[in-house]
C-alpha positions, 0 to 999 in steps of 0.5 A: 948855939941855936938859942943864939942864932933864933935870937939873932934872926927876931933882932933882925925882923924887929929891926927891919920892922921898924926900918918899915914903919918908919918909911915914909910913902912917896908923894908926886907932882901934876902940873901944867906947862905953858907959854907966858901968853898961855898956850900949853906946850908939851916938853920933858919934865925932870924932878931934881932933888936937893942935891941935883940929881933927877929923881924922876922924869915924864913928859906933859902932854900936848895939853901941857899936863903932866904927872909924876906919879906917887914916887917921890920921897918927901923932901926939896925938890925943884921941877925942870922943864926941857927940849931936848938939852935945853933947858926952858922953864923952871918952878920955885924949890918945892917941898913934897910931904909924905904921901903929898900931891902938889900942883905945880904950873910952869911958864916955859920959854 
């Protein structure tokens, strides 16, 4: 019974060794927010995934710059720009590889 057991628990670690080393690390985005004549302006920055659910919020500061931070899982994403509930700019879907940095700039009405 404990031949089985030990047997059972190097299963698990070998398992949850693979499930690790098949993750894949986070990548993030920068950008900047600005007016169509190019003035920056600060407003809440939401990443949706695929599926329409916000996988990340900031905020671009007065300078218009924001960053996500290294959190955001490979994959489709596009970048909300808000004030308050209303939402005012938008980037094209966004492909984020692992361990990725994109550089996105948004024109906000």
């Amino acid at each position: 019974m404990l031949k089985m057991k030990g047997l059972n628990l190097l299963l698990i670690l070998f398992v949850s060794g693979l499930l690790i080393a098949c993750e894949q690390p986070p990548g993030e985005i920068t950008g900047s927010t600005r007016f169509a004549d190019g003035r920056p302006t600060s407003v809440i920055i939401k990443v949706f995934d695929a599926s329409n659910r916000v996988v990340t919020e900031t905020a671009s500061t007065v300078d218009g710059v924001f960053y996500t931070g290294r959190v955001i899982p490979p994959g489709s994403y596009t970048v909300k720009c808000f004030r308050g509930e209303e939402e005012v700019g938008t980037s094209e879907v966004i492909r984020i590889e692992a361990d990725g940095s994109i550089v996105q700039d948004i024109i906000v009405k």
